[in-house]
C-alpha positions as CSV (number, residue, x, y, z in Angstrom):
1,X,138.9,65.3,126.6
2,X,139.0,61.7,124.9
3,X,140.4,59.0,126.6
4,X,142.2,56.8,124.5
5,X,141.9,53.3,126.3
6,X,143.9,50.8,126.9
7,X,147.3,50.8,126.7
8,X,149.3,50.3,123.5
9,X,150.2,46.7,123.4
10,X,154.1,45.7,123.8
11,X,155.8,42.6,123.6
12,X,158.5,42.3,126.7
13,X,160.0,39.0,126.5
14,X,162.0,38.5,129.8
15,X,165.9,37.6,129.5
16,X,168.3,36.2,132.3
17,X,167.3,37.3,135.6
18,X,168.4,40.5,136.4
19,X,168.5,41.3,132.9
20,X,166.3,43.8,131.7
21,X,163.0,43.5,128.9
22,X,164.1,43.6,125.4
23,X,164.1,46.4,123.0
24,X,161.4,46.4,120.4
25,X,164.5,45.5,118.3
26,X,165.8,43.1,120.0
27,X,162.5,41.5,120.5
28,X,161.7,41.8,116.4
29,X,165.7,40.3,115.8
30,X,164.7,37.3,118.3
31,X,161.3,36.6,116.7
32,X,161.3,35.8,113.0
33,X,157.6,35.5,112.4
34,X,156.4,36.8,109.2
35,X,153.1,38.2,110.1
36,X,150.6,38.6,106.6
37,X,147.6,40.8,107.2
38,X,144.7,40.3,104.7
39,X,142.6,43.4,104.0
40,X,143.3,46.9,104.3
41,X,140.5,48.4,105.4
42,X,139.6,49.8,109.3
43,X,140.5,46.0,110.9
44,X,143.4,45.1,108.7
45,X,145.1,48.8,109.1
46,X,144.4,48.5,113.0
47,X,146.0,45.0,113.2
48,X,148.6,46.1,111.0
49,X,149.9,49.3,112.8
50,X,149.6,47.4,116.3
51,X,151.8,44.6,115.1
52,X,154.6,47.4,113.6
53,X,154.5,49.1,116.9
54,X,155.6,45.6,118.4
55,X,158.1,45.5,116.6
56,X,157.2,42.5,114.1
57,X,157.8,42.0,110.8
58,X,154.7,42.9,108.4
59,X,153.2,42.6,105.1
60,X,149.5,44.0,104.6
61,X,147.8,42.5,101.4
62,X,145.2,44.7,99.6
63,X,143.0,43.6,97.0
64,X,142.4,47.2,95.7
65,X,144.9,50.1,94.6
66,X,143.9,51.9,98.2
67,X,143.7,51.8,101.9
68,X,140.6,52.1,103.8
69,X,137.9,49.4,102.6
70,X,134.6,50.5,103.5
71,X,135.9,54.0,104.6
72,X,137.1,56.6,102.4
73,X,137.2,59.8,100.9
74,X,136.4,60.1,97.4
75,X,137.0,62.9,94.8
76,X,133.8,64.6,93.0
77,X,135.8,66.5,89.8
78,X,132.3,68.7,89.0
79,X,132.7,70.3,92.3
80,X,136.5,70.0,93.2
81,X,135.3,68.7,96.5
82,X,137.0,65.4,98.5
83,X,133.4,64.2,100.5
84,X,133.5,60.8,101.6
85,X,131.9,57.9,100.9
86,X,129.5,57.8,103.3
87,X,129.1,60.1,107.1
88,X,130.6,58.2,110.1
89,X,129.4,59.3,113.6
90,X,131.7,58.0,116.5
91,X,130.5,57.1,120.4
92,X,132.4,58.2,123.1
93,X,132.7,55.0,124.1
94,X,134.5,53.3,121.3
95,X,138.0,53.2,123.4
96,X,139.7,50.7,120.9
97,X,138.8,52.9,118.3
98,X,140.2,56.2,120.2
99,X,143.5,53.9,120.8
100,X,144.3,53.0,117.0
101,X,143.6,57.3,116.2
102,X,146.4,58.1,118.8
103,X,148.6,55.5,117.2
104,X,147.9,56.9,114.0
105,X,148.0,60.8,115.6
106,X,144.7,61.3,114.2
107,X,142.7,61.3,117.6
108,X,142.5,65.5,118.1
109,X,140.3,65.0,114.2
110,X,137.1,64.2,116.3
111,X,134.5,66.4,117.8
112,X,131.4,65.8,120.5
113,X,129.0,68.1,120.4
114,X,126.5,68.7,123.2
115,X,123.6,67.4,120.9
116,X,121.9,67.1,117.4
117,X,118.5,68.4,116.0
118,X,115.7,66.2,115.4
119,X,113.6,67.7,112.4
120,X,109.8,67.0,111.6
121,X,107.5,67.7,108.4
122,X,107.2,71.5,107.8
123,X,110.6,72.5,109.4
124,X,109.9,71.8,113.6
125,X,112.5,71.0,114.9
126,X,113.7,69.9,118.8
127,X,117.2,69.6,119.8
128,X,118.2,66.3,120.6
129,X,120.6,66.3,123.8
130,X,123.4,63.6,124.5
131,X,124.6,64.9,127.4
132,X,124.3,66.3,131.1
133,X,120.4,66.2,132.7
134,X,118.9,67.4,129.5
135,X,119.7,63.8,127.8
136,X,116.7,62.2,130.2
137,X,114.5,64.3,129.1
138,X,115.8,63.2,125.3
139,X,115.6,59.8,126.6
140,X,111.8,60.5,128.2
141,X,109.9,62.1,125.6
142,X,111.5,64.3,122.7
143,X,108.6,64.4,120.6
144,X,107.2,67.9,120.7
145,X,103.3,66.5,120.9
146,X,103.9,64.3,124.1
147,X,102.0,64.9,127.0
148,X,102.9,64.4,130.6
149,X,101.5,60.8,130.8
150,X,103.1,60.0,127.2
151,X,106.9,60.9,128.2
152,X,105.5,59.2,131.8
153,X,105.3,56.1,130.0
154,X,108.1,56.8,128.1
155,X,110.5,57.2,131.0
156,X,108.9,53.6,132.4
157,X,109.1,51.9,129.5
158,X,113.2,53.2,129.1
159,X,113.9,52.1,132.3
160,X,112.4,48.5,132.0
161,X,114.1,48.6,128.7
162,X,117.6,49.4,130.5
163,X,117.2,46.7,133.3
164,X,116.5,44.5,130.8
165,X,119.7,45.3,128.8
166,X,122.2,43.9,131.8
167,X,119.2,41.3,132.4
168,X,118.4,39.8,129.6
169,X,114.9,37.7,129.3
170,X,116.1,34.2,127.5
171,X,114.0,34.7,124.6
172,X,115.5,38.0,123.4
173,X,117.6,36.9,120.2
174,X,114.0,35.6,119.0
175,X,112.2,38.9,119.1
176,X,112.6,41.6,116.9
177,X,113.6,45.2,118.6
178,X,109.8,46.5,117.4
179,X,108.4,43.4,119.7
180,X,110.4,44.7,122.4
181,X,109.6,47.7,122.5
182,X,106.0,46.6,122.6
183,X,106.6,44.3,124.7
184,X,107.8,47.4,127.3
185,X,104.9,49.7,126.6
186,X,107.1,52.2,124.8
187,X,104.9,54.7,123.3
188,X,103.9,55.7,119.9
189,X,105.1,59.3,120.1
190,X,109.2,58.3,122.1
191,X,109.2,55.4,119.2
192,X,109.2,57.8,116.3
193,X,111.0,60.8,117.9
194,X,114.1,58.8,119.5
195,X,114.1,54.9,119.3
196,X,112.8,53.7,115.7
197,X,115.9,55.5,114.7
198,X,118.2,55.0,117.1
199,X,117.6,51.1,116.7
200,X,118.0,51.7,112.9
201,X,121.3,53.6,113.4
202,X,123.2,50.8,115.2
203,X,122.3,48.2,113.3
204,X,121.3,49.6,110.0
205,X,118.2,47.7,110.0
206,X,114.9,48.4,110.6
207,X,112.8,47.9,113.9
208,X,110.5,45.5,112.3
209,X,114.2,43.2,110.9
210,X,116.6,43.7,113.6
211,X,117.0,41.3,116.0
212,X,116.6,42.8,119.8
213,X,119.4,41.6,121.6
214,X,121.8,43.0,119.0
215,X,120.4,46.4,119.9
216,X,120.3,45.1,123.9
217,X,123.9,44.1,123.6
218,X,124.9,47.8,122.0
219,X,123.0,49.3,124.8
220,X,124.6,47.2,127.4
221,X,127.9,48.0,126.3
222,X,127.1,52.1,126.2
223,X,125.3,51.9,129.8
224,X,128.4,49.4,131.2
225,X,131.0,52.5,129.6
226,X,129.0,54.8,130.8
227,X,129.2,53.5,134.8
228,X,132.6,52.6,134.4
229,X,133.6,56.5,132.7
230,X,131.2,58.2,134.8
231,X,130.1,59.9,132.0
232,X,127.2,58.8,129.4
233,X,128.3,57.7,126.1
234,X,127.7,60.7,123.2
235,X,127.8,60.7,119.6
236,X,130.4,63.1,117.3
237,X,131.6,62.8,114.2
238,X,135.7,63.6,112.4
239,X,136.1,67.6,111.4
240,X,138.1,65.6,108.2
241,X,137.7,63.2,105.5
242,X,138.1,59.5,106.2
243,X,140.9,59.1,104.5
244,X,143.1,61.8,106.8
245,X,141.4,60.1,109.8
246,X,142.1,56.7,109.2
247,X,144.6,56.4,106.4
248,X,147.0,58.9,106.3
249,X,148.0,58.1,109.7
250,X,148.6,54.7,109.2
251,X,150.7,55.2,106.1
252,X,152.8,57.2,108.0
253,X,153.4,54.1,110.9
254,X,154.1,51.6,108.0
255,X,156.5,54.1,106.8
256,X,158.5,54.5,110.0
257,X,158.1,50.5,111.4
258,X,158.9,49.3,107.7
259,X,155.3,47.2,107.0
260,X,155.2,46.4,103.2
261,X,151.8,47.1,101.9
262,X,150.9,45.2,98.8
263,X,148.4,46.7,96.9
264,X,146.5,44.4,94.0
265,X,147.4,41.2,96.2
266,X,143.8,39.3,96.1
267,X,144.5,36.6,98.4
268,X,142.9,33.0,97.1
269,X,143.6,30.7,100.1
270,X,145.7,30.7,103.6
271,X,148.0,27.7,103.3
272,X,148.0,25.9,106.5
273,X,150.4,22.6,107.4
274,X,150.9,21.1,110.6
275,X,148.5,22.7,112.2
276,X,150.3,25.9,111.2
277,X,149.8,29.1,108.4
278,X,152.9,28.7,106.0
279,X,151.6,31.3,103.5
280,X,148.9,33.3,101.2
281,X,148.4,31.9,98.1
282,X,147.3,35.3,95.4
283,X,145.3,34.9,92.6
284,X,148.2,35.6,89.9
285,X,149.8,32.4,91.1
286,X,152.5,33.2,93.6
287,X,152.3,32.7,97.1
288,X,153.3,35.0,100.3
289,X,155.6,33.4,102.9
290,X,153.8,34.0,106.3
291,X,154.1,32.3,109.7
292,X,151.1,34.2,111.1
293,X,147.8,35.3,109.6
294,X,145.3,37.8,110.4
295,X,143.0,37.5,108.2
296,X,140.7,40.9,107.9
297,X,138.3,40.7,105.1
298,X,134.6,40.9,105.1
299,X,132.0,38.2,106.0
300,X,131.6,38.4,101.8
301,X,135.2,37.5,101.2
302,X,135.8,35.0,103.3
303,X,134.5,32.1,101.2
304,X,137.7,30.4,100.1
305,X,140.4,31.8,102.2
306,X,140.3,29.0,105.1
307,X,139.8,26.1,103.0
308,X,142.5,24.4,105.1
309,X,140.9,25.6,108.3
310,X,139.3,22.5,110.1
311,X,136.7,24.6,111.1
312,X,135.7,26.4,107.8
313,X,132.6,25.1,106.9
314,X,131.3,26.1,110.2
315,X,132.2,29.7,109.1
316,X,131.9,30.1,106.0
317,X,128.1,28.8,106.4
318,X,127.9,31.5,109.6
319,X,129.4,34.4,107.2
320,X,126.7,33.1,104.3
321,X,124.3,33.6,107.1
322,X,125.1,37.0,108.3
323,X,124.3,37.9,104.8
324,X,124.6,41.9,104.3
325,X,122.5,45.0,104.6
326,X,123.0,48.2,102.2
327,X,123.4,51.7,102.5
328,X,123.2,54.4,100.7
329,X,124.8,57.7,100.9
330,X,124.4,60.8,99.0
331,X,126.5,63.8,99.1
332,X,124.2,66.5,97.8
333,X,125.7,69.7,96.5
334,X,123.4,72.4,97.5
335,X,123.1,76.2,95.5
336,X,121.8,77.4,99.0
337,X,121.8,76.2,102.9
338,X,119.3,74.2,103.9
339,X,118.9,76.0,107.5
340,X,120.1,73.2,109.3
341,X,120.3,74.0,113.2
342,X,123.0,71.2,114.1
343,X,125.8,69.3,112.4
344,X,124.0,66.5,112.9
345,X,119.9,65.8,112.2
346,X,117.6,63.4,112.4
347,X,114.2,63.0,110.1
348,X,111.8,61.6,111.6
349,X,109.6,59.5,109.7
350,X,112.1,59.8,106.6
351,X,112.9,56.3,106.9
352,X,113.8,54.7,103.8
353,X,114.6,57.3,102.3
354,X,117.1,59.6,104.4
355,X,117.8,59.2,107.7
356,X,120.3,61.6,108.5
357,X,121.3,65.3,107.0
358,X,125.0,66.2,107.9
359,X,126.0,69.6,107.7
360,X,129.7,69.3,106.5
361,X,129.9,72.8,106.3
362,X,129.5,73.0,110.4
363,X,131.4,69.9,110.8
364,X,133.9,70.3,108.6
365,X,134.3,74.1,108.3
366,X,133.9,73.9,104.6
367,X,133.8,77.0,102.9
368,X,130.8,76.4,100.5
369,X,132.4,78.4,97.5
370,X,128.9,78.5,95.9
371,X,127.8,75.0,96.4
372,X,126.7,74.1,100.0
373,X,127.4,70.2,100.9
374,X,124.9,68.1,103.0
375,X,125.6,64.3,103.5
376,X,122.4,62.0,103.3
377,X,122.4,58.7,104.9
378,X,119.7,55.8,104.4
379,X,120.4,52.7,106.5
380,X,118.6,49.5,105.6
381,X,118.1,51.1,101.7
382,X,116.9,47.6,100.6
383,X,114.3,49.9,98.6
384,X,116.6,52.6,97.3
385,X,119.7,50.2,96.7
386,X,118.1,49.3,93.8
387,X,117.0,52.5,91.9
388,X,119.4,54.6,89.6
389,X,120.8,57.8,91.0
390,X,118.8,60.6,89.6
391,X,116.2,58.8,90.9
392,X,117.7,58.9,94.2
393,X,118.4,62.5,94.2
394,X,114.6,63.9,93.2
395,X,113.4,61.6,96.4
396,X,115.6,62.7,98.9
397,X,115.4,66.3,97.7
398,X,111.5,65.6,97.8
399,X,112.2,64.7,101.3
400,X,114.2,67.5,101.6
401,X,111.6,70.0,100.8
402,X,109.1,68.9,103.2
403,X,111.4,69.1,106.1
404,X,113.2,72.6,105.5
405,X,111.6,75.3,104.0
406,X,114.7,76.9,102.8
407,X,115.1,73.8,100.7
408,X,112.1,75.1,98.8
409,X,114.1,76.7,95.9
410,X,117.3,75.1,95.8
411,X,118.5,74.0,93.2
412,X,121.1,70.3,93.1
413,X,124.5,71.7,91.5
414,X,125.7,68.1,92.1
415,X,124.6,64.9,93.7
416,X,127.0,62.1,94.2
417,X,125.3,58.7,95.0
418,X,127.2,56.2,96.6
419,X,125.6,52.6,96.8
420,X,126.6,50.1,99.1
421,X,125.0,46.8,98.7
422,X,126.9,44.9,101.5
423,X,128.0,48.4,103.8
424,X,127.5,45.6,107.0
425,X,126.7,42.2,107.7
426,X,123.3,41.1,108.4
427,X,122.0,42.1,112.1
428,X,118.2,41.0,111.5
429,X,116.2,38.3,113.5
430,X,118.1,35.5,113.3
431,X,121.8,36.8,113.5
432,X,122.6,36.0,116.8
433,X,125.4,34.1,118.1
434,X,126.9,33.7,114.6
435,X,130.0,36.0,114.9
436,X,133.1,33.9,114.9
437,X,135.7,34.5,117.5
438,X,139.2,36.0,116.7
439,X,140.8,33.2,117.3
440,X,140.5,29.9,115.3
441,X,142.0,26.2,116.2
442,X,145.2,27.2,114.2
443,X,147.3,29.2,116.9
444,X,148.9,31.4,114.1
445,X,145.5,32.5,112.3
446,X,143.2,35.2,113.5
447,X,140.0,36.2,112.2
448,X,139.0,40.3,112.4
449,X,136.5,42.5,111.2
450,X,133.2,44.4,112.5
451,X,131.5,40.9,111.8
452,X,133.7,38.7,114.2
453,X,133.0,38.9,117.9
454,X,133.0,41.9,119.7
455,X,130.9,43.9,122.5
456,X,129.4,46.3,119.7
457,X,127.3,46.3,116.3
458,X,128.2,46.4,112.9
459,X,130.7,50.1,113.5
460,X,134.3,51.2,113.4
461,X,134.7,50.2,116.8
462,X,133.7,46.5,116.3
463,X,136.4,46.5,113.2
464,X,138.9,48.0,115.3
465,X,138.1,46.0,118.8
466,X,138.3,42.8,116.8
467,X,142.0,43.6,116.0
468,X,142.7,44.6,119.2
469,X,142.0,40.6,120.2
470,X,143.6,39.1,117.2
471,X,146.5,41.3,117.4
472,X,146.5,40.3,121.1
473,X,146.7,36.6,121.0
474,X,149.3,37.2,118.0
475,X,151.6,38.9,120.9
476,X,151.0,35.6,123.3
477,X,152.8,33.7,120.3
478,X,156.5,32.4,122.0
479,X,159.5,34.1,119.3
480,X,160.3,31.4,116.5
């Protein structure tokens, strides 16, 4: 069972005494803020449907023809398939992301399996457990060569690194996560079966770039959900495209609560006067009327859009700073299964050139028709990001071969490369403390996205627990 978090947020403004809370209507007649959203993808739809179910009145600016920003489905003609455009993997513990699926109706899409499969040269392969007793012995030593007094010094070297996620030594930020785990006597053998890649799957970057308190923070968060769920945090992944998880949904809300989404609107600047947001000046030359701003963009957008901000330079330079880490994704259409044991694998050793094989035929119930569809991940691709796509393909089936045998033979029907030069912001050595906050010195302008302030990394949840402030403070505002 999911939880879904907090509660939704509602507005009750208190009348006479005696008199009972107003109704969403009476509360959206008595306050005639026009609230702009900027940016349509995960943060901008979040703070959008939030503010619709309170009741206020709307407008969502999107500089594309579609909703969704960095998370969509995309159609493949040559195979008449809808893949997406790039494999998300959800935690357990992403409650604010939970909460904006069951406002959407979307939550029941997701699915938490009892583990993975971590897969070595020449097809071994150990199953990687999330759950119940077998996740310590995950945790301890999943790499089929360690001896007793390896996963012994695994299981030390885990636990100082867990006391010193809630503890934190002072000089953390200035480390990178492969000095820590030095620095904790993690072995050889539990670095390349579980933690190399784990590191590199939160913050997309690798062990010898990231900075270590970013992953201490993630890991802080996940044990601090996990005490306070009584349950460990677990990864799954949506049984549909990203555009019927996150989309659809939301469409459906703007529908019902009357939000006017306007799609080619490239905002160029947030007009503020008085200490006050007046409007959204576009790029074509006309200007939005809005008495509240959440503005939702990337740290690569911003640049511009708070020229009237007292604080701006301050943020622009921190969003110039944060810089951006690319991903690429590759759904590769098989003539033949790859004998995958899990939805979800992990290569070991692959890094840099796939970390992660998703079966979307398990995951999605895909009935291959002939072509079999696996979904290839490479986080931190500041090699690959740069080489053309056929390219691409021969590696990763190269990879491919020497990691399932059944993958001897096949033959690519179709591979469909998607490149992502800035997928996240920047979470290297460096990095920390830049995030903004949600809230800026303007009462009636928030900041959102996975790269403002939250408890997690670069992920959906970040995106989504961002609006979840701004959206937040936006409700404090006293009616107009």
């Amino acid at each position: 069972m999911i939880g879904t978090g907090s509660a939704r947020p509602v507005l009750r403004i208190q009348a006479a005494a005696g008199r009972k809370p107003l109704s969403r209507t009476e509360v959206r007649m008595n306050d005639a803020r026009r609230f702009v959203v900027i940016g349509g993808g995960l943060a901008g739809l979040a703070s959008a449907v939030w503010l619709a179910e309170a009741g206020k009145r709307v407008t969502l600016l999107e500089r594309r023809a579609r909703l969704g920003g960095r998370t969509q489905a995309m159609t493949v003609a040559e195979v008449g398939d809808t893949p997406d455009n790039g494999q998300h993997v959800i935690a357990s513990g992403y409650h604010h992301l939970f909460r904006y699926l069951a406002s959407v109706g979307t939550e029941k899409y997701l699915e938490f399996p009892a583990g993975g499969t971590l897969r070595w040269p020449g097809g071994r392969a150990t199953a990687l457990h999330t759950t119940g007793i077998r996740a310590l012995g995950t945790l301890f030593g999943a790499h089929p060569d360690a001896g007793p007094v390896e996963r012994l010094a695994a299981a030390r070297a885990t636990m100082r690194l867990g006391l010193q996620c809630l503890f934190q030594p002072a000089d953390l930020a200035d480390i990178t996560t492969e000095q820590w785990f030095e620095r904790v006597g993690m072995p050889a053998k539990a670095r390349e079966a579980l933690w190399d890649w784990l590191a590199l799957g939160i913050a997309a970057e690798p062990v010898q770039r990231e900075c270590a308190k970013v992953f201490a923070d993630v890991l802080a968060t996940g044990i601090r959900l996990g005490v306070r769920d009584r349950r460990a945090v677990t990864i799954g992944y949506p049984t549909v495209d990203l555009d019927t998880l996150y989309v659809t949904g939301a469409e459906e809300v703007f529908r019902r609560h009357g939000v006017e989404v306007r799609y080619r609107a490239v905002a160029d600047r947030i007009r503020i006067a008085d200490g006050a947001v007046t409007g959204v000046d576009l790029v074509d030359g006309t200007t939005v009327p809005a008495d509240a701003v959440i503005c939702a963009v990337p740290n690569s957008r911003i640049h511009g859009l708070l020229d009237d901000l007292p604080e701006h330079a301050e943020i622009y330079a921190a969003a110039e700073k944060l810089g951006a880490t690319p991903i690429v994704s590759t759904n590769l259409y098989l003539d033949r299964p790859l004998g995958t044991r899990s939805a979800m694998e992990a290569i070991i050793g692959g890094t840099g050139v796939i970390d992660e094989v998703f079966d979307r035929q398990r995951m999605h119930g895909r009935e291959p028709n002939g072509t079999w569809l696996y979904c290839l991940t490479t986080s931190g691709a500041y090699e690959q990001i740069h080489k053309s796509s056929d390219d691409i393909v021969d590696e990763q089936m190269a990879l491919l071969r020497r990691y399932y045998p059944d993958a001897a033979d096949a033959r690519v029907v179709h591979g469909h490369v998607v490149k992502m030069p800035k997928a996240t912001f920047s979470q290297a050595l460096g990095t920390d403390g830049l995030r903004p906050d949600q809230r800026t010195s303007v009462p009636t302008l928030m900041l959102a996205g996975d790269w403002t302030r939250t408890d997690w990394s670069a992920t959906m949840e970040s995106a989504v627990q961002s609006a979840s402030k701004a959206v937040a403070a936006m409700l404090r505002l006293p009616p107009l």
